[in-house]
N, C-alpha and C positions, 0 to 999 in steps of 0.2 A: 932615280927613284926606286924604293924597295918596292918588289914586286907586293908588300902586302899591302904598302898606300896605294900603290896603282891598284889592286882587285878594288880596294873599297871605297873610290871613289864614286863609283856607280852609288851603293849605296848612302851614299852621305847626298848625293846630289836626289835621290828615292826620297832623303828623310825632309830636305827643303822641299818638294815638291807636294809632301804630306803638309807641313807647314804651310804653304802658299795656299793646297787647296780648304783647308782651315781659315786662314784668315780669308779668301773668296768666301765661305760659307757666312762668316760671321759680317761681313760685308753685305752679304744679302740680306741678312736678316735685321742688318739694322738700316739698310735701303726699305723694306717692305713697314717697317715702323714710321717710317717718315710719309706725315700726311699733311695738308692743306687746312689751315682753320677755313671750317666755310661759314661761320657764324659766329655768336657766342660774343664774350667780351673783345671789347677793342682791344688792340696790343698797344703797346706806347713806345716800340722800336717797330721797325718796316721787315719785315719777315724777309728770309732771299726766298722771292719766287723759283729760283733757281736749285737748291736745294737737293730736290730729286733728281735732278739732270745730271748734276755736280758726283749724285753717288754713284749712279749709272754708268759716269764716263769715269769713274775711279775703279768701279768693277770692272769695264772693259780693260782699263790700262794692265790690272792684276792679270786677268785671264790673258793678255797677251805673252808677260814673263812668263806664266804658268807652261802657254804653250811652247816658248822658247826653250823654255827648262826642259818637255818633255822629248822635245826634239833631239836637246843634248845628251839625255839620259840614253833615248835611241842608238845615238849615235857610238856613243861611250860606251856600250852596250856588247854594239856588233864589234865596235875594237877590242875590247875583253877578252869575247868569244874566239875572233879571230887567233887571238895570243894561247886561249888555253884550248885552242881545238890542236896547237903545236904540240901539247904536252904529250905524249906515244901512248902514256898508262894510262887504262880506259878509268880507273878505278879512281887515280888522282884528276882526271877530265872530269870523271862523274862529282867527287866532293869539288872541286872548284866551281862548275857550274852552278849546283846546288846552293854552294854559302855565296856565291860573289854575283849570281846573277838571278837566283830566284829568292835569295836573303833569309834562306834556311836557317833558321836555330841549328847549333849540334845535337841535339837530342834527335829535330826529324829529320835529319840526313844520318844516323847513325838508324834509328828508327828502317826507316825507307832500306838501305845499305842492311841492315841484318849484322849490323859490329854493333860495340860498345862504342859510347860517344869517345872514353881515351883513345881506342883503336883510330876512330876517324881522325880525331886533331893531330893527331903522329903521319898518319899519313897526309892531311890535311901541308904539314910541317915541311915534309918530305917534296910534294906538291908545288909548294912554295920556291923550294929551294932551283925547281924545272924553270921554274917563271922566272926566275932571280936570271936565271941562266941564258932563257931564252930574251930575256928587255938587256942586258947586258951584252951580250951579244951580237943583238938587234938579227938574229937569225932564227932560221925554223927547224933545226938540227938535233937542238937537245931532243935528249931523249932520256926516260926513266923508266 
């Protein structure tokens, strides 16, 4: 795997868990729309009494992935970490952290860093090339 699929796994697995907690919200909100005729005209089909129960156990089922997903995100996380706490150059440790584990735009990790965003992506590049070395390897040796 290139070390740049592997950094951004994390985030792609960040951007489903945006999604899931999106569709949970919009799940609620059409859970809290569903209500009971308690009067009014007859209906001419049998209503499900069930209904609200039916969305409540689909929200549960959602929140359960959700928190599987955040578990994995955890987890995929500290293995990241692990991998670019290898990297020797505090300055390539600092832009790796930043884009692959707090999901930094280049602007505010150039911003934050006090370079120009080119400066960071070159190094950013550079960075890369450690990781490539260290998942290749499968050792904590490189060094840059």
């Amino acid at each position: 795997m290139k070390a740049i699929e592997y950094l951004s796994q994390a985030y792609r697995l960040d951007e489903q868990i945006n999604t899931k907690l999106q569709q949970i919200s919009s799940l609620r909100s059409t859970a809290s729309m569903v209500t009971s005729a308690w009067g009014g005209e007859p209906v001419s089909h049998s209503p499900n009494p069930h209904i609200l129960q039916d969305a409540v156990c689909r929200i549960a089922e959602a929140e359960e992935a959700l928190n599987r997903d955040i578990d994995a995100l955890v987890s995929l996380k500290l293995e990241i970490n692990d991998v670019i706490a290898k990297v020797h150059n505090v300055t390539y440790r600092l832009i790796l952290e930043k884009r692959h584990l707090c999901f930094m735009t280049w602007e505010a990790i150039a911003i934050d860093l006090g370079y120009s965003v080119r400066w960071v992506q070159i190094r950013h590049t550079r960075a890369l090339e450690v990781v490539q070395k260290l998942l290749d390897e499968g050792d904590a040796t490189a060094t840059s």
